[in-house]
N, C-alpha and C positions, 0 to 999 in steps of 0.2 A: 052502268058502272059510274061512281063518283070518282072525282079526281079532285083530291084535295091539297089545297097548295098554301103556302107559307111558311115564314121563317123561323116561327117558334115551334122547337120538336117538342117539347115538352108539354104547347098546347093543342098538338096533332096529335099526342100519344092518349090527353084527357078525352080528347075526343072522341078517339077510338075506342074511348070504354065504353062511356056514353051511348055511343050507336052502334054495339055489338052487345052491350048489357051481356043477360045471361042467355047466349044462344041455343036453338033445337036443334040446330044442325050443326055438322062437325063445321069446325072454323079455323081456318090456317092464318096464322101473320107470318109471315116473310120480312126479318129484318136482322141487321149484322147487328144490331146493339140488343140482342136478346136478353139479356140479364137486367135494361136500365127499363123495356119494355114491360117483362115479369114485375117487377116490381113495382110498377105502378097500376097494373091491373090488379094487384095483388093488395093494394089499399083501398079498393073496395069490393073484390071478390076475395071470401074466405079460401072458395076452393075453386080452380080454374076449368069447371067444366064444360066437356065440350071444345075448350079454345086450347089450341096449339102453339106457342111461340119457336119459332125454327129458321135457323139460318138457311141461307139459298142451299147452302153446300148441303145443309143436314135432309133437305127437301130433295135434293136431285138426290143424294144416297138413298134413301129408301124408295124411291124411284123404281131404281135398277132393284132393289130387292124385293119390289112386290109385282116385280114383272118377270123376277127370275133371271135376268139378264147377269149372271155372275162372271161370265167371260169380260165384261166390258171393262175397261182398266184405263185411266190416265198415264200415259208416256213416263216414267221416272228422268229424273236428271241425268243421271247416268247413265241411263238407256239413251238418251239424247243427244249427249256429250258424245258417245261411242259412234253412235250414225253418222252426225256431222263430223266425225274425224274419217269414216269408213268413206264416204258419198264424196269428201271433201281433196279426195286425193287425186278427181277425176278429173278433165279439164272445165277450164271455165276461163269468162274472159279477164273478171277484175279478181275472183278470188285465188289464194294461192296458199298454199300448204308450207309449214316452214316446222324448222326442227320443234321449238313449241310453238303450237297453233292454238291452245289454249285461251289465251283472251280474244283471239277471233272466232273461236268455237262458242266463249261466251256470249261473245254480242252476237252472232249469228243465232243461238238457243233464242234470247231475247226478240230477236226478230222474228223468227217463227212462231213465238208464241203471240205476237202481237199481231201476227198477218191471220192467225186462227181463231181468237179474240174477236179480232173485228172483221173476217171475213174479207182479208183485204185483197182484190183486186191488181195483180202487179202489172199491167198494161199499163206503160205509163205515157201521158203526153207530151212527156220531156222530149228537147230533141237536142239534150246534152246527150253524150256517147258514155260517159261515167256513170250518167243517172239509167242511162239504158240498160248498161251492160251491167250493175249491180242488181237491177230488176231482174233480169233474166236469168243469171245466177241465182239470185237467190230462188227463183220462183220455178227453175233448176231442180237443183237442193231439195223443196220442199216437196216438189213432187217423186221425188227416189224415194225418202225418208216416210212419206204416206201410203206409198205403194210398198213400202219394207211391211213397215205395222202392222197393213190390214184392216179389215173389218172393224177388227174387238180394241183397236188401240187409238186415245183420243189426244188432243191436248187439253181439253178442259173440260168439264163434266157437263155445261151444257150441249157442246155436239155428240158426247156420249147418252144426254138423255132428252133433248125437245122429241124426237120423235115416240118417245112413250109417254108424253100428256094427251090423255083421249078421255072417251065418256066415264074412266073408271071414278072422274076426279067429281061426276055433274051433282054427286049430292055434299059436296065440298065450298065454302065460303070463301074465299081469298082477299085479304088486305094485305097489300104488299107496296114498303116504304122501298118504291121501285128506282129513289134517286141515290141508292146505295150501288146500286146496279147498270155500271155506264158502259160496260164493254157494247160492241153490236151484239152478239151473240146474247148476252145476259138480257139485252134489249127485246131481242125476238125471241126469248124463252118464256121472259111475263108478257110477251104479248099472246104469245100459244097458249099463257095460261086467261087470255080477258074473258073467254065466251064464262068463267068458274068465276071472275073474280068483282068483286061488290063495291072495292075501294082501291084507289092506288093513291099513293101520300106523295108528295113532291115537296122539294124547295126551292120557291122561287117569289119575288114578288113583284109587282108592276113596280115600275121605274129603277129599279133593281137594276146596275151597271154590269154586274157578271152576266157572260155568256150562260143560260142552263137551254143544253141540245134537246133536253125532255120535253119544254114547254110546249104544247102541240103535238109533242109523239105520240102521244096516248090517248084516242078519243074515247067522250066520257061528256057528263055534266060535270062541269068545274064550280068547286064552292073554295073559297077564297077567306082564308082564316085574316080577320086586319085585328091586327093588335091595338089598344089603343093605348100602350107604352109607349111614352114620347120617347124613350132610351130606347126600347126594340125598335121604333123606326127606327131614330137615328142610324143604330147599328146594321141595319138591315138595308137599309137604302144609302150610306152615308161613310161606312167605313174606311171605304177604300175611293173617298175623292174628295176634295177641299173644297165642299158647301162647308158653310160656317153654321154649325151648333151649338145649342146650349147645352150646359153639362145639365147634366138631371143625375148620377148613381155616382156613387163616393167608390174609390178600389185602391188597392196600396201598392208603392213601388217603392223595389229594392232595388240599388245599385250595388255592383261588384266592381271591387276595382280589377279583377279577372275571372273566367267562367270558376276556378274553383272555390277563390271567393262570394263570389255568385251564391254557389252552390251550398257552400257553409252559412251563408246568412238565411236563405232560408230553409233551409235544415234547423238552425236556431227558431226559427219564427215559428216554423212548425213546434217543435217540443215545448217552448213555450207555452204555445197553446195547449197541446197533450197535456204539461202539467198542471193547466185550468180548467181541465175538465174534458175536453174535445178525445174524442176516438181514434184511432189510427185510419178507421175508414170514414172518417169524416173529410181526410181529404184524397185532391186527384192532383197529380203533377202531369202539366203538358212540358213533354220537351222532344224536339227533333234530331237529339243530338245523342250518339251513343257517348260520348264521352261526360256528358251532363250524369248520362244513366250511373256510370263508371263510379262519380264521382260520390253522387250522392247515397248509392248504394254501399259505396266504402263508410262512411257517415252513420247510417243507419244501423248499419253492421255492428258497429263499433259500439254503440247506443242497444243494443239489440229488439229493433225497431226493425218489424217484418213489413217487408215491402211486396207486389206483385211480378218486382221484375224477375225472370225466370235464372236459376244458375247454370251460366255457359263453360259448360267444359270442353276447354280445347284439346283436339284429340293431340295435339303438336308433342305435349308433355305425358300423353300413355304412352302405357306400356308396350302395348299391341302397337301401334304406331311407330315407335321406334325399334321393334325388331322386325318391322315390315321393312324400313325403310335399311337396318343394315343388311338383312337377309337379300335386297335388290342387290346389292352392289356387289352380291357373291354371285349373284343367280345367273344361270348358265342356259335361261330359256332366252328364247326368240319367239314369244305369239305368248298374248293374254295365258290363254290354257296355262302354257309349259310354267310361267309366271306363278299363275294360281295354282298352279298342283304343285312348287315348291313352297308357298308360301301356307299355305294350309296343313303344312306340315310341321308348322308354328304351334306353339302351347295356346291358340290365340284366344279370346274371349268377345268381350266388344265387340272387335271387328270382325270375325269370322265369318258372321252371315253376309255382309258388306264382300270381302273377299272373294267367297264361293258366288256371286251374283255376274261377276267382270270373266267368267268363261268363253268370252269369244273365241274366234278365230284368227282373228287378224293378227298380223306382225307386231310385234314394239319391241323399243331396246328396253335395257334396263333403264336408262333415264329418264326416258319419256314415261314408262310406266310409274315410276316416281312423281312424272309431273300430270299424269291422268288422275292416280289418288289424290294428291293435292286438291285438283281440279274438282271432284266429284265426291268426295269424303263428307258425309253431311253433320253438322252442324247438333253436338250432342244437348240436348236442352233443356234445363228438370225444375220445374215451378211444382213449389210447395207451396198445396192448396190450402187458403187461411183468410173469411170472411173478414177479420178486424184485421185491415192491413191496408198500408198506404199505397193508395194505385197509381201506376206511369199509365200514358197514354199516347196519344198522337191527337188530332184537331179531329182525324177521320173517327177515331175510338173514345172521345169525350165525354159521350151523354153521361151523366148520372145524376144521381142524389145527395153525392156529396157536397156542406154547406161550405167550403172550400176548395178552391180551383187555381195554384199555380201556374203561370205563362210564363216558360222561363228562355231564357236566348233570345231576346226581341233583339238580336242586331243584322243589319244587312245584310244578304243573300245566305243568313239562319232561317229566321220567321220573319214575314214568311221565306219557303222554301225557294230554294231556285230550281226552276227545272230545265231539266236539259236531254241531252237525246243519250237514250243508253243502249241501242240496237246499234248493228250497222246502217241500215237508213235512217238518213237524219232527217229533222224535220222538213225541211226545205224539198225534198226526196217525196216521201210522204205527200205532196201539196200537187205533186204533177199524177197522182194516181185519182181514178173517178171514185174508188171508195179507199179510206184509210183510217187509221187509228186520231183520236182525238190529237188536236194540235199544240203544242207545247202553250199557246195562249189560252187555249181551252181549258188545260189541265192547271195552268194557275187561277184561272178563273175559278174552276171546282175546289180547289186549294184555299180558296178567299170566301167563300159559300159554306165551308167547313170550319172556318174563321170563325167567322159571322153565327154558324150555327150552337156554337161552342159559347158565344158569346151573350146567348140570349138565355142563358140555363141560370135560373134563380139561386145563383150561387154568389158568394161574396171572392170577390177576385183580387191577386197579388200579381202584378205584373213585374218582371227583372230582367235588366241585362247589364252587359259589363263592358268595361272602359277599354279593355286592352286584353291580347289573347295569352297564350300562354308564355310567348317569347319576347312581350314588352308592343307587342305592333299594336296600332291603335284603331280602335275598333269603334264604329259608328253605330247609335241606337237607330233599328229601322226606320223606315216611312211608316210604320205599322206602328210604332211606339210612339214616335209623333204625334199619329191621328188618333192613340186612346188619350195623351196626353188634353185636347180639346173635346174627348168624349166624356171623359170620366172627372171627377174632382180627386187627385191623387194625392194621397198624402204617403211622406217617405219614413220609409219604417227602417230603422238602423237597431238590429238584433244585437246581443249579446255575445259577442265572437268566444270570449271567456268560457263558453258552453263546449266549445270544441278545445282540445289539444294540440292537434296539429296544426302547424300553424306555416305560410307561405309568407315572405314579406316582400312583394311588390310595389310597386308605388299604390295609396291610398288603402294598402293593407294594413298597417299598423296596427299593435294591438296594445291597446293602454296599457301600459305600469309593467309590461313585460322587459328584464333586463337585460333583451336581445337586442332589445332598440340603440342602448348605446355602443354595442358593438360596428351595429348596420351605421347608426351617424359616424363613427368614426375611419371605416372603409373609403380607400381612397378612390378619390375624382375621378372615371375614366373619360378624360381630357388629356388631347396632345395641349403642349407648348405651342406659344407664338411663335411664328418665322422672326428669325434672327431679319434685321432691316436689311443686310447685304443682299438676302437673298431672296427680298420681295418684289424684284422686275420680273423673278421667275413664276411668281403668277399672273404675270400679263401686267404692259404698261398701259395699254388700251383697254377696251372692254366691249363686248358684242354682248346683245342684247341677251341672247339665250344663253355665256358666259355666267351672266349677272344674276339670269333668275338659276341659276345652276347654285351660286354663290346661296342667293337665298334662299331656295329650297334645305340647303345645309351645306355651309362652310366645307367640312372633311370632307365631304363629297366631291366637292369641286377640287381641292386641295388634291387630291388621290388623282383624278381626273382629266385635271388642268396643269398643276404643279408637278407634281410627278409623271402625268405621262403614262398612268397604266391603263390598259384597255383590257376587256375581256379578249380570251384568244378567240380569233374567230376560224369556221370553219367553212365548209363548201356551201353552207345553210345561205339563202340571200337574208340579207338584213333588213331592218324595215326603212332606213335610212336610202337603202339602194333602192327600191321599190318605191321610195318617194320620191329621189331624183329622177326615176325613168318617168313619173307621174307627169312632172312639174315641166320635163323637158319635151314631152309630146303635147303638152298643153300650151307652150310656149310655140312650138313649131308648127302644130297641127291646125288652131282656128283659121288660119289663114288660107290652108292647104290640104284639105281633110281626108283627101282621097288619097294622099302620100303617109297619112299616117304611121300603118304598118311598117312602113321604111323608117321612118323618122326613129321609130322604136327599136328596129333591129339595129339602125347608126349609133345607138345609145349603147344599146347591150355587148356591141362588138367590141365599141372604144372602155367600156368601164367591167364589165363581168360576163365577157364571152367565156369562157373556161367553167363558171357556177352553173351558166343556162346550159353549155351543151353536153357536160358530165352528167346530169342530173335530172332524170324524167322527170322526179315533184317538182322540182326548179322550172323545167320545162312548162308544165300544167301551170302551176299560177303563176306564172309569169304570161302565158297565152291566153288565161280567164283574166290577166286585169288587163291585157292589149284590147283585147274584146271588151271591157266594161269600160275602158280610154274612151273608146267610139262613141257611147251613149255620151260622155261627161263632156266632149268637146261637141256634138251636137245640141245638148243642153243649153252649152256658155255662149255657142250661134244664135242660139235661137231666142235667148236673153239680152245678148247685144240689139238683133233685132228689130224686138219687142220694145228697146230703150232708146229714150234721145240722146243719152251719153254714148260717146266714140269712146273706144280703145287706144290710148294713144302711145303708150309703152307696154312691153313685158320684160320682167329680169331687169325694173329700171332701181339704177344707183342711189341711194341715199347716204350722204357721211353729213356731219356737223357735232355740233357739241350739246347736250344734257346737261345742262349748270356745267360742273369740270370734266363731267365724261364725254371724254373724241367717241363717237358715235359709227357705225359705219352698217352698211348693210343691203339689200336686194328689195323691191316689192316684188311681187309673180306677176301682178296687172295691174294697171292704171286708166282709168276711165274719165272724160271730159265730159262735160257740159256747161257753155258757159265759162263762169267763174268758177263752177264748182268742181272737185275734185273727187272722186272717190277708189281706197285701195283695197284690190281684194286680194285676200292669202287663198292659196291651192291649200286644203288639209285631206289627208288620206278619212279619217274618221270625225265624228261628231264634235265641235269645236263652240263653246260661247263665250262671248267678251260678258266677263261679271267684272263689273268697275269697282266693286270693295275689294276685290281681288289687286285690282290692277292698282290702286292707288298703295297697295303694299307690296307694292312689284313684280307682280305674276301678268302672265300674257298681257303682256305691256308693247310687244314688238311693233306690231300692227299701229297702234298709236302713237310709238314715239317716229317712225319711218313717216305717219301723217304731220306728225306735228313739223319735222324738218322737210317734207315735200311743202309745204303750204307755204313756210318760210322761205324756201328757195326759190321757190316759183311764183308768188306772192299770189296765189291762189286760194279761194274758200274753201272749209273741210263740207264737202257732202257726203260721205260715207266712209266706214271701213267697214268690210267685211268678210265674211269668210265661205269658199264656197266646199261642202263637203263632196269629197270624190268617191268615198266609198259606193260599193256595188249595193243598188235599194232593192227590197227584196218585197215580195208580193206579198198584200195581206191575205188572209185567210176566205176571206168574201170573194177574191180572185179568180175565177176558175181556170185552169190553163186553159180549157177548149175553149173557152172567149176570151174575144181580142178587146185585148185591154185596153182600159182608158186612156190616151195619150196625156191629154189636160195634168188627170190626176196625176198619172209620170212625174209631168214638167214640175207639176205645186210643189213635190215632193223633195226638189230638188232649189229648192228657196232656202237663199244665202242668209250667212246669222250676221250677227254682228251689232251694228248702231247706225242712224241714220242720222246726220245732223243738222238741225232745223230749227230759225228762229220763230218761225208761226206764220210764214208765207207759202210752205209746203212745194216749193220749187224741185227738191231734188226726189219727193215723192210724184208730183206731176211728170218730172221729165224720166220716170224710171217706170220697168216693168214692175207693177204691185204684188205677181206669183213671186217674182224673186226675188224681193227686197224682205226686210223685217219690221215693215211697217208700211199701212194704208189708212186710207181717211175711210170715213163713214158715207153713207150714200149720199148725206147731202153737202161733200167735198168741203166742207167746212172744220175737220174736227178728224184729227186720228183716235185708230180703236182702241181700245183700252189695252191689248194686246201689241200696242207696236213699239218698237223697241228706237226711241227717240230721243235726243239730245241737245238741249243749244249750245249755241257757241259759249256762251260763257259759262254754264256748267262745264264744259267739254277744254277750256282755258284751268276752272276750280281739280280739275283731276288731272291736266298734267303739271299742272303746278305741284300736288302733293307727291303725284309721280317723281317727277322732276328734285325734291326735297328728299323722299324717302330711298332713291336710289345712289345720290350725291351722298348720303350717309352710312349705306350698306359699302358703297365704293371706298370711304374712307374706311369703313371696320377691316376691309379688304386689305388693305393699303398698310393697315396697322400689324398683319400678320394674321388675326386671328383665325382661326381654322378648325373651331372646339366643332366638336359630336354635338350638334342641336338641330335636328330634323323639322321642318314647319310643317304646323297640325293650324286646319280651322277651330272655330267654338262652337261649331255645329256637328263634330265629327271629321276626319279623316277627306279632305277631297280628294280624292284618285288626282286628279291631275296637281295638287298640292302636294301631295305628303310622298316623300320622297323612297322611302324606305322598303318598298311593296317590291319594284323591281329593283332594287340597287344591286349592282353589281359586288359592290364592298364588305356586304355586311360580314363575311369570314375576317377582312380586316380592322372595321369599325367593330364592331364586338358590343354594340350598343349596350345598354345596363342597366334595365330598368330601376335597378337601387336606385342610381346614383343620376344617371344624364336626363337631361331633362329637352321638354318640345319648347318651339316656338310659338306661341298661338296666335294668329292673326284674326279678325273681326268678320266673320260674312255683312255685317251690316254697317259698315263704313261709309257706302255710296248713301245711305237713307244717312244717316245723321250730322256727315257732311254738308249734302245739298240742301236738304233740310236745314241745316242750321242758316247758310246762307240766305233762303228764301226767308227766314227770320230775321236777317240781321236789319 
């Protein structure tokens, strides 16, 4: 058997003609892009015979019918939904039935199909009581609902058919593009089919950074397709990491100033083209996004411009549907049955066969039966078949022949996808069982290969995304868009808006010469007034450092927050605020005393939020999973000590002084000695790093203005600040739980960010542990790595100076009243921990306006052309 591997499908598929020419024997392909397969065997064979192209699904169907096996049947939704409510009513430890149990029926469905999938294993090596007790529930569960079914009933067609591949298949050919096919299950059905099979296709290539689990599954002589397109490497080895390329292939980008902007431009670009000659099926739109679909299909419509996407009719607005649902509220039964035999006494159409199907026996009210249809109602869906027609896609369903290829949503956690856990067990869950479903890292990985695969298709490509969503929030281009930006030579294609009539006017929407615009200039400013001066002590005569970036992040903000005094109401929910004081004050009392910890914790929780923890079992749970993850974080900051020649000589130590005219005042968590030198570390619950273009425009500036007045005070040298993160680390995927893990690797992983600061004598690296600092020398101690995050004093003088300058003038804007609607935005996109607007409490009373209010934009690149200018001068 050959096993042929590489990144270009389009040059595995020539291949495969090549070395199947015109076969004697019957010859099966196996593969989900059957149509883009066809058609290229099809440009040099007249008539395809002998060869077969067929999906898995269409292979295991005829399967069961040439074995006669007509009993055998895949589980319906509904059939599923109905078991897991029947099974689910019985005890269990972590699951529990409630008036609607519906979204835990869902994720429960989900998990069953994922445990059957891949054959999962629920033994787990956890010796969490959560992680146990949902295993064994679930694994509970699954074993009722298997022994309900029976013989004849599956989840998926391959445990319904690997045991009927036998000698019927031995005068049969098999090529099967088997990295379409990642379940286990799907894994060990083309592997029952290898004694048949002559070729198996892969994607993967040496040095290639994606995980693919196939490489090695499949033995075979392996022939190894090397492209000698410096653009197909690049994209295949290069896409998704920052080696520095040369562009080689020209592609076009469009910007929207929002996705339906987006959407309307190239909708334009497209007809444009149409009207120079191009076919409807000459292109293919990728997008992950139903509401992209929404948009552009309204577009086309309108154009009467047929597209692939199928028309979804929602049952919510028939007829049958709505006299289901008032006919419940009359209904006088108690049990499915009594349910369905007044309901089928409806005029009904549609739905009647759906109806007569939910005949069980079991109990329900009328509500809940309301809330079963909902649940279980399937999805009506009618694609009108039409060769010249503009096709939607996904990365997974790309392949084609069209000489045009739209990429559209390139913005962060759009394209690529995020993925995340949709079962009841979550990933983490998953990782303590010896066999399980692919890992949320593995499935982006597959996700980036699908990318990549998409990518290498001799088509001319338009890449888009948009500035801002639909509510004004601002929206950052991926890391994915980035890195075609250095792949490709882009040039920006600004369509013809004019082609469209309907028209949105957001910011960067604007549409020439239309006489809406001067209505939109003339719409007033949504801006408060300045505070009257009387009444500017009430926004603080002092100023704390988090006060200040509160101020800069956005004026109103603070204003609502500070000046007025409103807080969100809270409830019995613990805050993250509370969860970080218990962090900060076990950390504070526990290095010293480690075996008293758990007291130290429960002294916390009595005096601040006894009444949250002991009302509230979730409260209870992670509050006793981060007392437990304290343990590790104060053994860590032991064992960092140490490993270091710096002492601990304060915690919770005082800093006040003045900032140019700002009285100052504030806390460190720790202070460290050596020497002359000094360094301060902050306690953070999560991921934390000092970006000094940031900070020289007044963001996470605390840490270095509390160094800058420690050093003064004390007349001490800066050797470090930094930050140690406390969050709970979580085991990679290469981990096994039945081995005992690396301690080492632990400790690495728990290395403080921050800055080290250093005139070129390397003192506070020599007297510091190298795992836990942010910077080390080279082996031959003369030189740190390129990697280390390093500072001199007089750089480190140059940035609080601007500090110093830039916050002395937001204090005075402060000072002056102002208080306008202006949120700060990077020039690289949106930072999460910049841009203010994502969590704001306010926004019901800020009312932001994309017409009209405008961002603040600050510089990511301030630290380079600062210091840089300096080493110039």
């Amino acid at each position: 058997m050959h096993i042929i591997n590489g990144m270009n499908f389009s040059k595995k598929v020539n291949l495969l003609v090549n070395l199947i020419g015109q076969p004697k024997r019957k010859t099966i392909i196996l593969t989900e892009h059957k149509e883009y397969v066809e058609d290229i065997f099809l440009n040099t064979h007249p008539i395809l015979f002998n060869i077969e192209i067929k999906t898995l699904k269409e292979f295991e169907h005829e399967l069961l019918f040439s074995h006669q096996c007509y009993n055998r049947q895949i589980v319906s939704e509904c059939e599923l939904t109905y078991l897991v409510r029947h099974y689910l009513k019985e005890d269990y430890h972590y699951l529990r039935y409630s008036d609607n149990p519906y979204s835990l029926i869902g994720k429960l469905i989900t998990t069953l199909k994922e445990i059957h999938d891949y054959d999962v294993d629920l033994h787990t090596f956890s010796k969490d009581q959560l992680i146990i007790n949902k295993c064994e529930d679930i694994a509970k569960l699954n074993e009722k609902i298997t022994a309900h079914l029976g013989k004849d009933f599956f989840f998926n067609l391959e445990e319904a058919t690997i045991d009927l591949i036998d000698d019927q298949l031995k005068d049969t050919d098999f090529y099967i593009f088997a990295d379409e096919y990642i379940t286990a299950m799907q894994r060990r059905f083309i592997q029952s089919l290898s004694p048949y099979t002559k070729a198996i296709l892969l994607s993967f290539e040496d040095g290639l950074q994606e995980e693919n689990l196939l490489k090695d599954f499949y033995e075979g002589e392996y022939l190894t397709l090397k492209d000698e397109s410096a653009h197909i490497k690049n994209l295949s080895l290069h896409l998704f990491d920052n080696v520095k390329v040369e562009k080689q292939e020209k592609a076009n980008l469009i910007i929207g100033g929002h996705p339906l902007q987006e959407c309307m431009k190239v909708a334009c670009d497209i007809k444009k083209k149409i009207h120079d000659g191009a076919h409807y099926k000459d292109f293919l739109i990728i997008t992950l996004s139903k509401d992209y679909e929404d948009y552009l299909s309204y577009i086309f419509e309108m154009w009467n411009i047929p597209t692939s996407l199928p028309e979804v009719n929602d049952f919510h607005y028939s007829y049958d549907y709505k006299a289901i649902m008032e006919a419940l509220d009359k209904s006088k039964g108690t049990t499915f049955k009594e349910h369905v035999s007044s309901l089928l006494k409806l005029p009904l159409t549609s739905l009647k066969d759906y109806i007569s199907s939910l005949s069980f026996d079991d109990e329900i009210s009328n509500e809940e039966m309301k809330l079963f249809i909902e649940a279980t109602l399937p999805e009506n869906k009618e694609t009108v078949p039409s060769h010249d027609c503009i096709h939607f896609s996904t990365f997974k369903d790309s392949h084609t022949q069209c000489p045009y290829i739209y990429v559209m949503g390139i913005n962060e956690s759009h394209v690529p996808a995020e993925m995340s856990d949709q079962g009841l067990l979550l990933d983490e869950d998953y990782q303590t069982l010896p066999v399980h479903p692919l890992s949320l890292n593995k499935q982006l990985s597959y996700h980036h290969v699908e990318i990549i695969k998409t990518l290498t298709q001799p088509s001319h490509f338009t890449f888009s995304y948009a500035k801002m969503d639909m509510s004004g929030k601002e929206m950052m281009p991926s890391t994915l868009m980035k890195r075609l930006d250095s792949l490709y030579h882009l040039h920006l294609v600004k369509p013809d808006l004019n082609l469209i009539k309907t028209h949105l006017y957001l910011n960067h929407s604007y549409i020439p010469s239309s006489p809406i615009n001067e209505m939109i200039n003339e719409y007033k400013d949504n801006q408060p007034v300045k505070i009257d001066k009387k009444y500017i002590n009430a926004l603080g005569k002092g100023m704390s450092i988090s006060r200040l970036e509160t101020y800069n992040k956005c004026p109103f903000q603070y204003f609502i927050k500070y000046g007025l005094k409103i807080n969100k109401k809270s409830d019995n929910q613990l805050l993250p605020t509370e969860l970080g004081s218990l962090c900060h004050y076990i950390m504070e009392k526990a290095i010293d005393d480690p075996d008293q910890l758990v007291f130290y914790a429960h002294e916390y929780i009595d005096e601040h939020f006894k009444e949250k923890y002991e009302t509230s079992g979730l409260n209870q749970y992670f509050v006793d999973q981060l007392i437990d993850n304290m343990r590790v974080n104060v053994q860590i900051v032991r064992e960092q000590l140490e490993h270091s020649e710096f002492i601990n000589t304060s915690r919770e130590q005082e800093v006040k002084g003045y900032l140019g005219d700002i009285p100052v005042q504030g806390f460190i968590d720790r202070v460290d000695q050596y020497k002359d030198y000094v360094r301060i570390i902050d306690y953070k619950s999560g991921k934390k790093e000092l970006n000094l273009s940031y900070a020289m425009q007044g963001f996470n500036i605390q840490m270095l203005a509390y160094l800058n007045l420690l050093i003064k005070e004390k007349n001490l040298k800066a050797g470090a600040v930094l930050y140690f993160n406390m969050k709970k680390r979580m085991l990679k995927d290469k981990i096994k739980f039945n081995k005992d893990i690396d301690e080492h690797l632990l400790y690495k992983d728990y290395q403080m960010k921050g800055y080290v600061i250093d005139e070129g004598s390397f003192e506070v690296i020599h007297a510091s542990d190298e795992d836990s600092i942010p910077a080390k020398l080279k082996k031959d101690g003369k030189s740190p790595t390129k990697s280390s995050k390093l500072i001199s004093q007089k750089e480190l003088d140059i940035v609080m100076d601007h500090i110093i300058d830039y916050i002395n003038t937001l204090y005075k804007q402060l000072r002056s009243g102002d208080i306008s609607i202006r949120p700060t935005i990077t020039d690289n996109g949106s930072d999460p921990s910049i841009y203010p607007c994502t969590f704001c409490d306010y926004k019901s009373v800020c009312l932001y306006d994309v017409f009209v209010n405008k961002n603040k934009e600050i510089s990511s690149q301030l630290e380079k052309e600062v210091l840089k200018g300096e080493d110039n001068a």
